[in-house]
C-alpha positions as CSV (number, residue, x, y, z in Angstrom):
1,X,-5.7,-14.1,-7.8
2,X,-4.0,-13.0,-4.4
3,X,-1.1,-11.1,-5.1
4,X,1.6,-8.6,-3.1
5,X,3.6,-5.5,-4.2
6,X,4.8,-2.2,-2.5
7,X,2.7,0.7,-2.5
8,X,5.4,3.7,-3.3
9,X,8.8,4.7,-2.5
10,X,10.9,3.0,-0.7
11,X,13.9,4.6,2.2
12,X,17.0,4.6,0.6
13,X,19.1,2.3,2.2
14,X,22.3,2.7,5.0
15,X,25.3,2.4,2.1
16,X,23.2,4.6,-0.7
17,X,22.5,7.6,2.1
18,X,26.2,7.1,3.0
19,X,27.5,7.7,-0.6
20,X,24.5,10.8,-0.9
21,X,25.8,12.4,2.0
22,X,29.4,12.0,0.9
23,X,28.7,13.2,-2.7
24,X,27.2,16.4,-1.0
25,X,29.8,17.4,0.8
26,X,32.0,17.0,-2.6
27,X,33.7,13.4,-0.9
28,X,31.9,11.0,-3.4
29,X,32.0,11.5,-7.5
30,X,29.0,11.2,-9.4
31,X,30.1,8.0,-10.7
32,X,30.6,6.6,-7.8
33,X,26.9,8.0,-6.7
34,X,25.5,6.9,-10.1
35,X,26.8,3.0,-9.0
36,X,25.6,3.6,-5.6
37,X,22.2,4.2,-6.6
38,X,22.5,1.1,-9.1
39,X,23.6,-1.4,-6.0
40,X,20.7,-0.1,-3.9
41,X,18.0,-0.9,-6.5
42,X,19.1,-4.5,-6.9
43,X,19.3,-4.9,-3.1
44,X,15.6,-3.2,-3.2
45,X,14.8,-5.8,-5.7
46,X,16.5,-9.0,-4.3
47,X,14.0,-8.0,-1.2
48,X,11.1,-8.0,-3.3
49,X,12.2,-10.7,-4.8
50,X,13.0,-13.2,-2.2
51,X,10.1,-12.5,0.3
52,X,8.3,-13.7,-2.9
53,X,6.6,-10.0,-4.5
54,X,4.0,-10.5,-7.3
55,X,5.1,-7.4,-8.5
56,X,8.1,-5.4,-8.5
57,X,9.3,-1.6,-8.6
58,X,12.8,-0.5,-8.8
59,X,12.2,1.1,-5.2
60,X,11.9,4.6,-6.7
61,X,15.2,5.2,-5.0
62,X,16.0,8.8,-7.2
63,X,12.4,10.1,-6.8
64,X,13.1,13.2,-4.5
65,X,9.0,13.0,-3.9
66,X,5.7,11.4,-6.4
67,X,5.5,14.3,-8.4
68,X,9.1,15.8,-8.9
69,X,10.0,14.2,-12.6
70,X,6.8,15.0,-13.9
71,X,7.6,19.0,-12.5
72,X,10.8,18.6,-13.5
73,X,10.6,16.6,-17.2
74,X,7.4,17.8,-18.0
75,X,7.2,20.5,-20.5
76,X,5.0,23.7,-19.2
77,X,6.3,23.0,-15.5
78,X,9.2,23.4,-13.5
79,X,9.8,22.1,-9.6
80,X,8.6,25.5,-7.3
81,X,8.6,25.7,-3.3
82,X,8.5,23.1,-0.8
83,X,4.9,21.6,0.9
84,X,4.4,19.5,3.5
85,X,3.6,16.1,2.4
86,X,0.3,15.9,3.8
87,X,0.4,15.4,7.6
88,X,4.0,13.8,7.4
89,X,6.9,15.7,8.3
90,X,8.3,15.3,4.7
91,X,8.0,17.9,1.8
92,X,7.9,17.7,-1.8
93,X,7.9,20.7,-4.5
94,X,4.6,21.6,-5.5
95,X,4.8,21.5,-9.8
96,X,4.8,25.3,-10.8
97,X,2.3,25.0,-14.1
98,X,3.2,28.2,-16.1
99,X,2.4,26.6,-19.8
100,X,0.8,24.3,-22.0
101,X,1.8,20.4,-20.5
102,X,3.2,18.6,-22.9
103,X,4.9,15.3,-23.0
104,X,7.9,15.8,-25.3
105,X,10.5,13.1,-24.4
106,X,10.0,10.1,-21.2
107,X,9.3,11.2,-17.6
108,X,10.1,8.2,-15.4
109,X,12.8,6.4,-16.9
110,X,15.1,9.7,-16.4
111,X,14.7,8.7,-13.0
112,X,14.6,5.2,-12.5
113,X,16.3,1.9,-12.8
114,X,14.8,-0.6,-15.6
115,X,18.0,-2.5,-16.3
116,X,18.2,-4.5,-13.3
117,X,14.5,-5.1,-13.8
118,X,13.8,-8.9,-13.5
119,X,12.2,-10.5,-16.3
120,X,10.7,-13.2,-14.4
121,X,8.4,-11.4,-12.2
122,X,5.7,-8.3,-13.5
123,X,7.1,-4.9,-13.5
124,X,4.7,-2.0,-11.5
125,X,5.3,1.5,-12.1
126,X,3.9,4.1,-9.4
127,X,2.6,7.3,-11.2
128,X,0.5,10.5,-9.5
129,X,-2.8,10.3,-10.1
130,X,-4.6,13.3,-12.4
131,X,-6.4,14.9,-9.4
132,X,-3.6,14.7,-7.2
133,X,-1.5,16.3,-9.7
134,X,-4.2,18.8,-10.1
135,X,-4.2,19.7,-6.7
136,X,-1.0,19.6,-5.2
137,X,0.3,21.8,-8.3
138,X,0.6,25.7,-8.6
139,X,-1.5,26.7,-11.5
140,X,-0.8,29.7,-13.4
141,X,-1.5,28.6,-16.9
142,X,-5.0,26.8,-17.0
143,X,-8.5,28.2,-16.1
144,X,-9.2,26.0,-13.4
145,X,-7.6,22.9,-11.8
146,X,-10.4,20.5,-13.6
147,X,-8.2,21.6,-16.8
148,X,-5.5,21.1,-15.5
149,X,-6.3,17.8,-14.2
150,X,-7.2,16.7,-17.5
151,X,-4.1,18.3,-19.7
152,X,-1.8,16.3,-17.3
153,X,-4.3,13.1,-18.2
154,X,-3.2,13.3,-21.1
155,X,0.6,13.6,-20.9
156,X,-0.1,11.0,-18.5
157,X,-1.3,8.5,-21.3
158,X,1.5,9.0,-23.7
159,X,3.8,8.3,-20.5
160,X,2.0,5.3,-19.4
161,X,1.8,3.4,-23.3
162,X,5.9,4.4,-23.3
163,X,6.3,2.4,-20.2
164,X,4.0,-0.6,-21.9
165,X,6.5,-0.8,-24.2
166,X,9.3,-0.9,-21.9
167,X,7.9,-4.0,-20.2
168,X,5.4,-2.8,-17.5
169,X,2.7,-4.5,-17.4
170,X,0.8,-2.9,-14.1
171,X,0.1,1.0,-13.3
172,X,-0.8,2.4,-9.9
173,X,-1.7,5.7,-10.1
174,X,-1.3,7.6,-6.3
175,X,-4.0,9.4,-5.1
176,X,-3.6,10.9,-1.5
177,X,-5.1,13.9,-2.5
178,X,-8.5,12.4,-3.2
179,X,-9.0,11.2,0.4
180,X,-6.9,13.1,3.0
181,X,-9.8,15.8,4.0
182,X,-8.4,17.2,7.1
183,X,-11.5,19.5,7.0
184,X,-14.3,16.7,7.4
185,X,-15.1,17.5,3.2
186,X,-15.6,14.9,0.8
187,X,-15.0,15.5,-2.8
188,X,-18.2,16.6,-4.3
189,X,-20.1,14.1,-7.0
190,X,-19.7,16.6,-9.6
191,X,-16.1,16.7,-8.7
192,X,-15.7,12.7,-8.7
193,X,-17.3,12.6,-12.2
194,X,-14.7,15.0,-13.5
195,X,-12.0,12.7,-11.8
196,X,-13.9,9.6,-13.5
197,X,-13.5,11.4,-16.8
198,X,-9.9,12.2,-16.4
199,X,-9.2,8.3,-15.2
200,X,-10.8,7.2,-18.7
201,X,-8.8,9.4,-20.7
202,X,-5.1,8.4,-18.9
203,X,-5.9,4.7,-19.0
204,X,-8.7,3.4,-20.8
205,X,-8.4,0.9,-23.7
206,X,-4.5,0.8,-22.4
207,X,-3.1,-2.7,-22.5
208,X,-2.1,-3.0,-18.8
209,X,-3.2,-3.6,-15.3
210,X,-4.3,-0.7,-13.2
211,X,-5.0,0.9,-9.7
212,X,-5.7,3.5,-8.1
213,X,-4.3,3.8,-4.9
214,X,-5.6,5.9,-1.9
215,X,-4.0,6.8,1.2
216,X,-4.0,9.0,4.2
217,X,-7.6,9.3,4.0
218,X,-11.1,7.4,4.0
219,X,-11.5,5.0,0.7
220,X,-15.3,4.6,2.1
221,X,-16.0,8.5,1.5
222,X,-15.7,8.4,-2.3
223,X,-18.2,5.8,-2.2
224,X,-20.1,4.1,-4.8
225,X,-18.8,6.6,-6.9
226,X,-15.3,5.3,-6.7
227,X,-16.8,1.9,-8.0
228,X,-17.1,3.0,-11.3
229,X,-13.8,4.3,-12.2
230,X,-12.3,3.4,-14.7
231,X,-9.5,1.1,-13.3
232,X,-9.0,-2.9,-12.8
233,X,-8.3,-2.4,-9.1
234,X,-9.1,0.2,-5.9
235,X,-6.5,0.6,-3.4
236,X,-7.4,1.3,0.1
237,X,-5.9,2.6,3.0
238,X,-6.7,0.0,6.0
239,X,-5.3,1.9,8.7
240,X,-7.7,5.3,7.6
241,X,-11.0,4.1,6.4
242,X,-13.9,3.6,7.5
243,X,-13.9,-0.2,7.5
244,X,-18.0,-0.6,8.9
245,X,-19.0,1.8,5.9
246,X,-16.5,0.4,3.4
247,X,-18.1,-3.3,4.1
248,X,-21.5,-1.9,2.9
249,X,-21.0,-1.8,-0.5
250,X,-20.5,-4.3,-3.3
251,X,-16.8,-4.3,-5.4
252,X,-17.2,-5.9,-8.7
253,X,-13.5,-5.2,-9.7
254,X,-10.3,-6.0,-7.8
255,X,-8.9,-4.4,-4.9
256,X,-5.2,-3.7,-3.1
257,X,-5.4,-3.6,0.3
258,X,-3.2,-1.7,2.4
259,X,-3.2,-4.1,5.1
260,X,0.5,-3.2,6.4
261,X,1.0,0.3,8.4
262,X,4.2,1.9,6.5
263,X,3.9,4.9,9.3
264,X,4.3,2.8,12.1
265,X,7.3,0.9,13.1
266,X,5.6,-1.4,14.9
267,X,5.4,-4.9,13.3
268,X,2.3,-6.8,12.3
269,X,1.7,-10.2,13.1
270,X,0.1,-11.1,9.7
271,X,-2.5,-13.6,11.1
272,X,-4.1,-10.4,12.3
273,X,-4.1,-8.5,8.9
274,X,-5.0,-11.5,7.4
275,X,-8.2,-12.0,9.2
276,X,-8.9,-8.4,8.6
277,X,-8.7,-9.1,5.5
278,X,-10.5,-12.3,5.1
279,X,-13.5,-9.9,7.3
280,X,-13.4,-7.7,4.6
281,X,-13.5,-9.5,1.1
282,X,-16.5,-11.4,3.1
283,X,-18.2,-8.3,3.5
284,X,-17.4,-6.6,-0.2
285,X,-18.2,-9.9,-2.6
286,X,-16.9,-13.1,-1.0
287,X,-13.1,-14.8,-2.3
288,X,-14.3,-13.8,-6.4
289,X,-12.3,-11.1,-6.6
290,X,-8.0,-9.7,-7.4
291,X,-6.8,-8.9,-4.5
292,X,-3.6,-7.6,-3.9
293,X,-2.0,-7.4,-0.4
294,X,0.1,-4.1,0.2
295,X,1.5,-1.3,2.6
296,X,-1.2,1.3,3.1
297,X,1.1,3.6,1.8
298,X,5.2,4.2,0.8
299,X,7.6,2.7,3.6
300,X,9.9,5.4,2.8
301,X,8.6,6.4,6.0
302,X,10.3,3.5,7.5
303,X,14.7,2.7,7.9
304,X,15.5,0.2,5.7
305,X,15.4,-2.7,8.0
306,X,12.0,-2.4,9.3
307,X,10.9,-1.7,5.7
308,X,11.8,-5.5,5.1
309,X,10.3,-7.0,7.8
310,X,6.7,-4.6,6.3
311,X,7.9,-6.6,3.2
312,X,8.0,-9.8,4.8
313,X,4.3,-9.4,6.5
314,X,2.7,-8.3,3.6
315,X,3.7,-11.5,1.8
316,X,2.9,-13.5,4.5
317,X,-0.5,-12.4,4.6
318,X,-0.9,-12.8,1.0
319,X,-0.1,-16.6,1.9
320,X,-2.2,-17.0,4.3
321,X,-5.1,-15.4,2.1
322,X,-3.6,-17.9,-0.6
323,X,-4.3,-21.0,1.7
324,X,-7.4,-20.1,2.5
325,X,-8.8,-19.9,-0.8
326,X,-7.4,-22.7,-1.4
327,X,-9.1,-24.3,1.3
């Protein structure tokens, strides 16, 4: 199977920042911003729709950053100060932990759009990942972040069988935090088998599709012991690994590959990411594998209208990987 999806959040487009910025200054009712944000996710749809997405998201449009409804729905934590986002000039609120976490009510639906949901196509929810929740958070409850980590896996699980029932039927869970080492550090093995462990207990024997998605950082320097997560697919930023070391190892599960540069605005021609591509699934095990074609990370980073045209190229390269399985 060759498939295509979006990797995270999407920008918000031109009419829904319009209404935003008027309901900020007190010129636009909440109604009126409520609709607003309801018109934007079936445009964000339509475009995943029509450039011909195996998988959809409603765009994540009212996420103010990965972890805020988790800090702000989940019981034991509360939203605290602003962090850079990595080495992007965004920011997020780092979860303040200050009790036990505990799952009392649904996370993600308080902030999203299932409605317009099309029942046609396969539904994806984006979710952080245990150890970047572990680490991007302020801990002043648990002993260590390994239990925290694991406390949040488990919240995590109650959130992810809710969705099941909803109608999702595929679960990335982002994990920056696992790969961006600004400090030339890899994760320790010890570490990796605590973020194994954790993996197992949010997802395994769940009824559903998942990944776990890296970006900003090298996919080849939690190898082999990434191979043995516990997850149906790996996703890998292109544009930040390794690709020479990546292509000596062996993948026996499926992987999404972040093929399309969501930080730069310049636009692929998508016979080049295609061959890249094709060079790659050579190298890891052949044509036997899922693959999934995808930005390398959210295009939020990208206006509207060049986020499309990302759109467009990823599917396009999912095409051309189509026909040449196909022969």
């Amino acid at each position: 199977m060759i498939g295509c999806y979006a990797t995270g959040m999407f920008p918000r487009p031109e009419r829904l920042i319009a209404v935003t910025r008027a309901y900020d200054r007190k010129a636009a009712t909440e109604k009126q911003l409520e609709e607003a944000f309801e018109i934007a996710a079936k445009e964000v749809l339509a475009a995943q729709s029509s450039v011909g997405f195996s998988h959809v998201t409603d765009g994540m449009l009212k996420w103010q950053d990965l972890l805020r409804p988790f800090a702000e729905h989940l019981s034991g934590v509360r939203p605290g100060g602003l962090a850079r986002w990595f080495n992007n000039n965004t920011f997020y609120r780092k979860p303040l932990v200050t009790g036990d976490l505990k799952r009392g009510k649904p996370i993600v639906g308080v902030d999203s759009h299932i409605m317009p949901l099309p029942r046609t196509i396969a539904w994806k929810t984006i979710l952080p990942a245990p150890y970047t929740f572990a680490q991007l958070s302020e801990n002043q409850f648990c002993k260590d972040k390994t239990e925290l980590m694991f406390k949040y896996a488990e919240a995590l699980r109650e959130e992810i069988e809710d969705l099941h029932r909803q109608g999702f039927e595929y679960v990335q869970l982002s994990d920056p935090a696992l790969v961006y080492r600004p400090d030339g550090l890899s994760v320790s093995k010890d570490e990796l088998a605590f973020v194994s462990e954790a993996l197992k207990l949010a997802v395994a024997g769940l009824p559903v599709a998942t990944c776990l998605q890296t970006f900003f950082g090298d996919f080849a320097a939690i190898l082999p012991e990434a191979l043995d997560f516990p997850v149906d697919h790996l996703g890998i930023d292109i544009y930040e690994t390794d690709l020479e070391r990546l292509k000596e190892y062996r993948f026996d599960k499926g992987v999404a590959l972040g093929l399309v540069d969501s930080r730069n605005s310049l636009v692929e021609d998508s016979h080049k990411p295609a061959a890249l591509a094709t060079e790659i699934l050579d190298a890891i095990s052949g044509k036997s594998l899922n693959v999934y074609v995808c930005p390398n990370c959210d295009l939020e980073f990208l206006p509207w209208n060049w986020a499309k045209e990302k759109m467009q190229v990823v599917a396009s390269v999912a095409e051309l990987l189509r026909r040449q399985s196909n022969g």
